[in-house]
C-alpha positions in Angstrom: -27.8 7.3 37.2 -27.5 4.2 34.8 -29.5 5.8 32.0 -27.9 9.1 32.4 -24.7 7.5 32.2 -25.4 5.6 28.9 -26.7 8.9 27.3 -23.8 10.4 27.9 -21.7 7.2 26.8 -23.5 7.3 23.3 -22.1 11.0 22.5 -18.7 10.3 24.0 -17.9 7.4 21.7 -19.9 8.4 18.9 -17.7 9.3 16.0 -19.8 9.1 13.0 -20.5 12.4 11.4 -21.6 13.2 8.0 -21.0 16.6 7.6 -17.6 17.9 6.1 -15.6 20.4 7.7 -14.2 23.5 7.1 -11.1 23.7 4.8 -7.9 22.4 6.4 -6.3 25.7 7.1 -7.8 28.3 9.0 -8.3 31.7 6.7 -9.3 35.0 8.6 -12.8 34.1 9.1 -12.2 31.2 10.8 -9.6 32.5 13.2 -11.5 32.7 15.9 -12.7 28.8 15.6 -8.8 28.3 15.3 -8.4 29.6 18.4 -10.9 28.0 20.0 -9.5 24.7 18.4 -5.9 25.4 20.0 -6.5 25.6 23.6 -9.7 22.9 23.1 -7.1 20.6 22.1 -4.5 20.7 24.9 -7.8 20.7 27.3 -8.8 17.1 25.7 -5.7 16.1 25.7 -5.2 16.5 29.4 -8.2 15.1 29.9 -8.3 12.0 27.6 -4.7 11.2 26.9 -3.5 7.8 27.9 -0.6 9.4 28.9 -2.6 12.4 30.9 -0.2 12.8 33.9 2.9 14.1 31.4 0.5 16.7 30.2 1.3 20.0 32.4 -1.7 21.2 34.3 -3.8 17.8 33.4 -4.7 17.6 37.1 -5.9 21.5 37.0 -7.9 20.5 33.2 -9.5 17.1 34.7 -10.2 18.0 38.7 -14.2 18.4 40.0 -15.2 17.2 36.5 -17.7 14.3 36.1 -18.5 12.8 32.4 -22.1 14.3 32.4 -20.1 17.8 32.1 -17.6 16.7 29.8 -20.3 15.0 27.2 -22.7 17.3 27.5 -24.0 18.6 24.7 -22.4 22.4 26.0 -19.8 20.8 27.8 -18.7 23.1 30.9 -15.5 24.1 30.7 -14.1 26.7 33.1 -12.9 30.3 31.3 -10.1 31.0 33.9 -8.7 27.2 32.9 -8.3 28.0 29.2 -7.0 31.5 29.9 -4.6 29.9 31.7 -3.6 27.1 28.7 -3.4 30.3 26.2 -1.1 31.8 28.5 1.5 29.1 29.4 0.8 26.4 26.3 -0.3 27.5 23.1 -0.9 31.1 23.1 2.5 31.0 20.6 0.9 28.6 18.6 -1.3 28.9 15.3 -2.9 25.8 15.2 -4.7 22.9 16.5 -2.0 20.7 14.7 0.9 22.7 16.0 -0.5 22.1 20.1 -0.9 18.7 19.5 2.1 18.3 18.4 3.4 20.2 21.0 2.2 17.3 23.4 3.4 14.7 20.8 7.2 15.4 22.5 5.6 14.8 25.9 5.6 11.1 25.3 8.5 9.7 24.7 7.7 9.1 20.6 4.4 6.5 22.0 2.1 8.8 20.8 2.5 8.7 16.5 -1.4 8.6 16.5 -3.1 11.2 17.6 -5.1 13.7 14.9 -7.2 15.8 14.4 -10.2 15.4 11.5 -11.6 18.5 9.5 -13.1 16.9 6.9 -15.6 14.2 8.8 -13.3 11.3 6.7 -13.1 9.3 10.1 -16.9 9.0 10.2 -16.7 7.9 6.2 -14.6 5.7 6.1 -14.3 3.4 9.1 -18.1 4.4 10.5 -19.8 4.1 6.8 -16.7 2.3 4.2 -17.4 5.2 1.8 -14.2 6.3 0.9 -13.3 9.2 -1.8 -10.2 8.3 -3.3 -8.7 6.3 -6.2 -8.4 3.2 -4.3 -4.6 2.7 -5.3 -1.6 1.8 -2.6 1.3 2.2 -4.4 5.0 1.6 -3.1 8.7 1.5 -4.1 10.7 -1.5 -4.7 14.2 -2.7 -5.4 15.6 -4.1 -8.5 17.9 -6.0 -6.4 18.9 -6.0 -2.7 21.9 -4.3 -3.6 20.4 -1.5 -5.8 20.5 2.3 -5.0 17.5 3.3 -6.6 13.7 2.3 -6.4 10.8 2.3 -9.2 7.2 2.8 -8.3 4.9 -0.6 -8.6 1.2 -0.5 -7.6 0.5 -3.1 -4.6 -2.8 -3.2 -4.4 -6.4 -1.8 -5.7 -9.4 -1.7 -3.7 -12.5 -3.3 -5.0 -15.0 -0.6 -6.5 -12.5 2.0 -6.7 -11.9 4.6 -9.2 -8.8 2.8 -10.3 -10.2 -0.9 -10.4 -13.0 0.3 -12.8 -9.8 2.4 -14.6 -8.1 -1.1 -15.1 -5.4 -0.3 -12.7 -4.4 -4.0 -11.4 -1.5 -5.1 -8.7 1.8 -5.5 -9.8 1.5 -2.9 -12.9 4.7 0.0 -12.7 4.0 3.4 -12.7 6.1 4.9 -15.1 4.6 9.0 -15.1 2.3 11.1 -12.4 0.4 13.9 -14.5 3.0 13.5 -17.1 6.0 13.9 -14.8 8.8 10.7 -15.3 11.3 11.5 -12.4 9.5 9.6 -10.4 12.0 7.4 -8.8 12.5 6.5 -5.5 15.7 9.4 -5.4 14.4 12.0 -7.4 10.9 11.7 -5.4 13.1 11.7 -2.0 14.3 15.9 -1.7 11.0 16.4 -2.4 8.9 14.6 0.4 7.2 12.1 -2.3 4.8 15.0 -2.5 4.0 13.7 -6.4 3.3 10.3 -5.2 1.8 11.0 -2.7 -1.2 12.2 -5.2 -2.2 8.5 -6.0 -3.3 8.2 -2.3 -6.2 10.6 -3.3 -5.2 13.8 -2.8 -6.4 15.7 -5.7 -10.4 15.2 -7.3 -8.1 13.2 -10.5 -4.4 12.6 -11.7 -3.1 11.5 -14.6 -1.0 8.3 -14.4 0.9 6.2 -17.0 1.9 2.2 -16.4 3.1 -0.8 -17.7 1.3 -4.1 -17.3 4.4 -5.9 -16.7 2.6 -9.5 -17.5 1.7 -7.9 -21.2 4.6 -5.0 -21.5 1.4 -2.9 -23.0 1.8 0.6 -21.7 -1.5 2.8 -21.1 -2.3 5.8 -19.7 -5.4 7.0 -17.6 -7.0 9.9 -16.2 -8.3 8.6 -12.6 -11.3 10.7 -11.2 -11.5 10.7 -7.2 -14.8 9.6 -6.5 -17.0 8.3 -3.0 -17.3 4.6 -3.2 -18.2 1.5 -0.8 -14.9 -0.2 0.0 -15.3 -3.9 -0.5 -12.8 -5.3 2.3 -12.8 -8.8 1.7 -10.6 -9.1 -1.7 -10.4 -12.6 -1.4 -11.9 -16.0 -0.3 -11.0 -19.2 -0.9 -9.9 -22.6 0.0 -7.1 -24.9 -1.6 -6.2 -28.1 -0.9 -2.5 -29.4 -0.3 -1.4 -33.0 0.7 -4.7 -33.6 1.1 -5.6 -31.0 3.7 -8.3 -27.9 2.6 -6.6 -24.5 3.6 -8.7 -21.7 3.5 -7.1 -18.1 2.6 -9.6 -14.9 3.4 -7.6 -11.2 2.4 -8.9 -8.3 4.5 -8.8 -5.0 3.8 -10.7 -2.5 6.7 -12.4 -2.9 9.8 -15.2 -1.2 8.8 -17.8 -0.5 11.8 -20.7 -3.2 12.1 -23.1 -1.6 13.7 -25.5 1.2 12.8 -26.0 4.1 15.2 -29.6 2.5 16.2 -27.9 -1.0 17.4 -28.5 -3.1 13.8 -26.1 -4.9 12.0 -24.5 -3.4 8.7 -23.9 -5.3 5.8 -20.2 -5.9 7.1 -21.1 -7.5 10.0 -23.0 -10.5 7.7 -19.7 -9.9 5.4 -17.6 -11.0 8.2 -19.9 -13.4 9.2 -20.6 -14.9 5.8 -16.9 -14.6 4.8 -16.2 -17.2 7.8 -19.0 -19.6 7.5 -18.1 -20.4 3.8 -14.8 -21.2 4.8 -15.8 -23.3 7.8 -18.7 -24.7 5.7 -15.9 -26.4 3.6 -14.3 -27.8 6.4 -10.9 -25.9 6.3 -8.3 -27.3 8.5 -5.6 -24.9 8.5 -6.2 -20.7 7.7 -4.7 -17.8 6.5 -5.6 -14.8 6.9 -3.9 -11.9 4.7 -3.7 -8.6 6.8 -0.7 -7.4 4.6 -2.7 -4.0 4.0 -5.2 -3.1 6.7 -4.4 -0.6 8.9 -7.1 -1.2 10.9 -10.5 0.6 12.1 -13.7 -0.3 14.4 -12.9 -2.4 17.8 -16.5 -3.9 17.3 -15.5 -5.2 14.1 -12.0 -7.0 15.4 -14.0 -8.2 18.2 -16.1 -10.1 15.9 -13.8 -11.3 13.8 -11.9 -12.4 17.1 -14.9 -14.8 18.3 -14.9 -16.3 14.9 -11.6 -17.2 14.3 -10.9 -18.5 18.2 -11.2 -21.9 19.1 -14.3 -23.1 20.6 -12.4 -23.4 24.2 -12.5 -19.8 24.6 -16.2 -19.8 25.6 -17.2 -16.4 27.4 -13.6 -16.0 28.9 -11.8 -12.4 28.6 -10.8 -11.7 25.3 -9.2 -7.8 25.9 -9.0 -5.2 29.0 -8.2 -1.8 28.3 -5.7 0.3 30.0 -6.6 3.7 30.4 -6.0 7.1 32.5 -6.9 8.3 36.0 -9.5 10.4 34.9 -11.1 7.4 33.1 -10.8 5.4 36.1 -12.6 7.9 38.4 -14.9 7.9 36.2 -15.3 4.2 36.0 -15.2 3.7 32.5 -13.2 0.9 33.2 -15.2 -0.9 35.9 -17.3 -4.5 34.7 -19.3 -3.7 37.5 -21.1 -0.3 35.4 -23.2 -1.1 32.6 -22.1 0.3 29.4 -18.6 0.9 30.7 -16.8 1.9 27.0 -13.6 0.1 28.7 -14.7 -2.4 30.7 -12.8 -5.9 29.8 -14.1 -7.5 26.6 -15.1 -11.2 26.9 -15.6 -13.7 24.2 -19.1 -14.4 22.6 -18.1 -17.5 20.5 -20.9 -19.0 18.2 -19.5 -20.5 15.6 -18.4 -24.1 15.0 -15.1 -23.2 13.9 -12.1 -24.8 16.3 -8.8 -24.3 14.7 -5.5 -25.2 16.9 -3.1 -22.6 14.6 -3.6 -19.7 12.5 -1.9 -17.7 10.1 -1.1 -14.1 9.4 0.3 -12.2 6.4 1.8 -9.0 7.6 3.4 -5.8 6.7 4.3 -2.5 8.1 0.7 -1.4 7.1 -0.6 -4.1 9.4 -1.9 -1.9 11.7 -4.4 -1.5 15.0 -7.5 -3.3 14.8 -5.1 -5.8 12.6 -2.9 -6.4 15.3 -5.7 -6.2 18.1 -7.0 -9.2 16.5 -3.4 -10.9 16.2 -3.1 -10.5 19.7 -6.2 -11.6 21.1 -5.8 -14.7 19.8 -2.4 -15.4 20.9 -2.9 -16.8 24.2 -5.4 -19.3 23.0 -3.8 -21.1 19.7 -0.2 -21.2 18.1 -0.4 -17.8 16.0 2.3 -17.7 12.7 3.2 -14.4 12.1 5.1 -14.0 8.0 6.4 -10.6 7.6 8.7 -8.7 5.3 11.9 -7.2 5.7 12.9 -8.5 8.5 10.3 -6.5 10.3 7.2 -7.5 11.6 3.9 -5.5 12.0 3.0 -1.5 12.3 3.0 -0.9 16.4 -0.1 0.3 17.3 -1.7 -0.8 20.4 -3.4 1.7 21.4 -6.6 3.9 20.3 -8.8 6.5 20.4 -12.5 7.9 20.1 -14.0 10.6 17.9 -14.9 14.3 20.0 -15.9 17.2 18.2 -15.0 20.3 19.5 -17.1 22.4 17.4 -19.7 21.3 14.8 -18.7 21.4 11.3 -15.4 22.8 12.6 -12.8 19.8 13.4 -12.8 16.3 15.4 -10.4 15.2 17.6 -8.9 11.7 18.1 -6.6 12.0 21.6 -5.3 8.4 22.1 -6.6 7.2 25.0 -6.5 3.7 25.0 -4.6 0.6 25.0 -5.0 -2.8 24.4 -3.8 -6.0 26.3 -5.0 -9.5 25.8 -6.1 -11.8 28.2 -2.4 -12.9 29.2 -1.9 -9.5 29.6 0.4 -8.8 26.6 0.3 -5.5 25.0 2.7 -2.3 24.3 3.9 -3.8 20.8 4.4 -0.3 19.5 7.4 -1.7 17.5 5.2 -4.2 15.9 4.1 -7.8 16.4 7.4 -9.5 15.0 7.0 -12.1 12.8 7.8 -15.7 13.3 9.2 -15.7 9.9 10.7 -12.3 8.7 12.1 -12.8 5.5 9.2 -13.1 3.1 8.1 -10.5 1.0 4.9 -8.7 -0.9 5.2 -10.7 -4.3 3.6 -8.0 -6.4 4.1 -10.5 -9.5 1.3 -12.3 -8.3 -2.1 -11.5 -7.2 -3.0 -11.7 -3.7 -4.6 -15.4 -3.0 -2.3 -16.7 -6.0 -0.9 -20.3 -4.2 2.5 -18.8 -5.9 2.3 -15.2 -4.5 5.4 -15.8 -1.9 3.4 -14.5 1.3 1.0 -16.9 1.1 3.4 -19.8 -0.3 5.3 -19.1 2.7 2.4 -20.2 4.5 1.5 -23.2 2.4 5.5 -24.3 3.2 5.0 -24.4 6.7 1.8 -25.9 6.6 2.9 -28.6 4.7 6.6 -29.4 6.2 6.5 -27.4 9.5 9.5 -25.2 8.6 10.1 -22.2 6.8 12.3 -21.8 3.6 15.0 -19.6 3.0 14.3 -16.3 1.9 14.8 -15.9 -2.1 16.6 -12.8 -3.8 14.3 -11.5 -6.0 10.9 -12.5 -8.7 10.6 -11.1 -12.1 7.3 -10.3 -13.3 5.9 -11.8 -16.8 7.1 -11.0 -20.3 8.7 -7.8 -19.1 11.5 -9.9 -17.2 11.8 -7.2 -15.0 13.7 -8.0 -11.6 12.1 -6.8 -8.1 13.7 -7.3 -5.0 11.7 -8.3 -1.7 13.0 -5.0 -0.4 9.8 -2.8 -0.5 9.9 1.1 0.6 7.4 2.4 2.2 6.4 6.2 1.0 7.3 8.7 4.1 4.5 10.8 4.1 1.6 8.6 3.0 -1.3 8.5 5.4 -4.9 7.4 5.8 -7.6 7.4 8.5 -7.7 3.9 8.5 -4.6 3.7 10.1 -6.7 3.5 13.6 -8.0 1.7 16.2 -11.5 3.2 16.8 -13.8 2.7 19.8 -17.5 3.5 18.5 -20.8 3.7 20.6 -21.3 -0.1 22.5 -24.5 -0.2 20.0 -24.7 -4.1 21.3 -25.5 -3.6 24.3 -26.6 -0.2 24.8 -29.7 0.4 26.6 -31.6 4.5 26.8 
């Protein structure tokens, strides 16, 4: 039974895929697949859904089933179940999208996560770090608190993108997208950003125009979307203050660590490596800059968990999930089975490195795996939260796997997970607040900077033990220009990285 069950267990979590799918919207040919898709994904949900039992006809979807059915490579689904799903959910509906939305409303507005994947990006990005994009977050930001109207400012560039080789660097302002100038906060709002939302990657290249504020030197580029390795830690480094070294490590993605045949990626020595040079030069305070990572593999915010924790935590409980009732029959969640995908978590600390406090930077784009980390190390050392805007963190803790439905066809995520720590704190879906709130992304300075105001927020506290008072705004270099700490984030603007994902237990699998 054991090594049937692991079998199984491999294709139920395995999300990689390296295949794209079909286009995004179904044309006549693939109507038929659509179809399929539809009633496939109100089946899954009521099957995998943490929230299941507010799913009609769930109990009908999951009874007499066992995983070996389920995961099977031709799962066994009865016909006279989805007739009945076409006929009484979503046989008004058109798409895959449109049902799961459908069962969005079911749950009370927890449920912002759940997706479905065409194009195999999931599998790229967070299972491989190849991304195909221009490597740009952009965002809006006051000229003063008080201001009505927003210009566009890059916030950050991704190592070995598209736009880093381009010259594109933090802090620059956009001032034209393919030639188009309105492209201000309020002439950008009636139409659903859909022109800045471009320079997340949409198109294969876009025309931008900016101003390097530090230089007032205007230039404009042609940005070509291309595949490229993301490079997720942008910085590394110690300084020292009053005597005392402070490391400060910015991270980008939780890239998955583990290749499909149990071996360690290059990310998992990143992490690794990233730590050990920090702890090799005898830190004794840390901060680690989360502002912009929404997230990705559990495996990888696992081990970044057992390196950061203090030595006390030994082999003690570091997570337990919460899951359904169908998960639960099928033990998933049970130490007792080996392999369990949600059995509780426990620490594996190796390292040397025994800090008493940590801190994090974090915006709304903190997201996820970010926060899954934040909170599993909140019952074991004093945790400093500095946020913007008087709001703290995303609100994810919850998560999902990758199923296919049909090859080359679509994937689905259903959340199905959620995370609580080992004090049993969880359901932050309004964020993890920060202990300070006030601070803000200083885009006049690079990230690591000891000026950028995120991070000297940090190098305050460590220093008197208090925060200060929230200034009113920065102005960037020669330009003079004046940006508020009010930052607006683009409605609309979306990536698969904004996920908690639970790939195959490669550790410890055994066939």
């Amino acid at each position: 039974m054991k090594s049937r069950f692991l079998l199984a267990l491999l294709s139920f979590v395995v999300a990689f895929t390296a295949c794209k799918k079909d286009n995004n919207k179904p044309d006549q040919q693939n109507q038929d697949k659509e179809t399929q898709l539809r009633d496939l994904t109100y089946y899954y949900s009521g099957m995998f859904s943490l929230w299941a039992d507010k799913i009609p006809d769930s109990k009908l979807i999951a009874q007499n089933k066992n995983y070996e059915q389920v995961f099977a490579d031709k799962p066994i689904i009865e016909p006279s179940i989805l007739e009945k799903i076409r006929s009484a959910h979503t046989g008004n509906l058109s798409t895959g999208e449109e049902v799961l939305a459908k069962i969005k409303t079911l749950y009370a507005n927890d449920d912002r996560f759940s997706f479905i994947d065409r194009k195999g990006v999931v599998g790229e990005e967070i299972g491989e770090g190849l991304h195909k994009e221009f490597g740009i977050i952009p965002d809006y930001f006051l000229s003063s608190a008080n201001a009505s109207n927003a210009d566009l400012y890059i916030k950050l560039v991704q190592k070995n993108s598209p736009a880093e080789k381009a010259g594109i660097k933090r802090g620059m302002r956009v001032l034209s997208i393919d030639g188009d100038t309105k492209i201000d906060y309020l002439s950008q709002e009636p139409k659903d950003f859909a022109l800045v939302n471009k320079l997340f990657g949409g198109p294969e290249s876009i025309k931008i125009k900016v101003k390097d504020l530090n230089t007032n030197k205007e230039s404009e580029v042609t940005l070509q979307a291309g595949e490229y390795h993301i490079e997720p830690f942008f910085e590394n480094k110690v300084v020292t203050l009053n005597n005392k070294k402070i490391g400060y490590l910015a991270y980008t993605s939780f890239v998955e660590i583990f290749k499909r045949d149990g071996s360690h990626t290059d990310y998992y020595a990143g992490l690794e490596n990233a730590v050990k040079s920090l702890e090799d030069q005898g830190i004794q305070e840390l901060v680690v800059d989360l502002r912009y990572n929404g997230g990705g593999s559990t495996n990888a915010a696992e081990l970044f968990t057992n390196l950061l924790a203090p030595t006390k935590v030994g082999t003690s409980v570091m997570y337990t999930h919460k899951v359904n009732d169908t998960f639960k029959r099928w033990r998933f969640d049970d130490p007792t089975v080996e392999g369990a995908p949600f059995a509780p978590i426990k620490f594996n600390k190796k390292n040397s490195l025994n800090l008493a406090k940590i801190y994090f930077l974090v915006t709304r784009s903190t997201a996820s795996a970010s926060e899954l980390l934040i909170n599993n190390l909140r019952p074991h050392m004093q945790v400093e939260l500095i946020s913007i805007n008087d709001r703290g963190s995303y609100g994810k803790p919850v998560g999902f796997f990758g199923f296919s439905v049909m090859d080359k066809y679509a994937d689905l995520y259903i959340t199905s997970f959620e995370t609580l720590n080992s004090s049993g704190q969880g359901g932050y879906f309004n964020g993890l607040i920060g202990t300070k709130k006030d601070s803000y992304d200083d885009i006049a300075h690079q990230l690591g900077d000891t000026n950028e105001q995120m991070f000297k927020d940090a190098l305050y506290h460590i220093a008197s033990g208090s925060y200060q008072s929230a200034r009113a705004s920065t102005r960037i270099g020669k330009s003079g220009e004046s940006i508020s700490p009010v930052s607006l984030n683009i409605p609309g603007s979306n990536s698969s990285v904004l996920g908690m994902f639970k790939f195959s237990d490669r550790k410890n699998a055994k066939l």
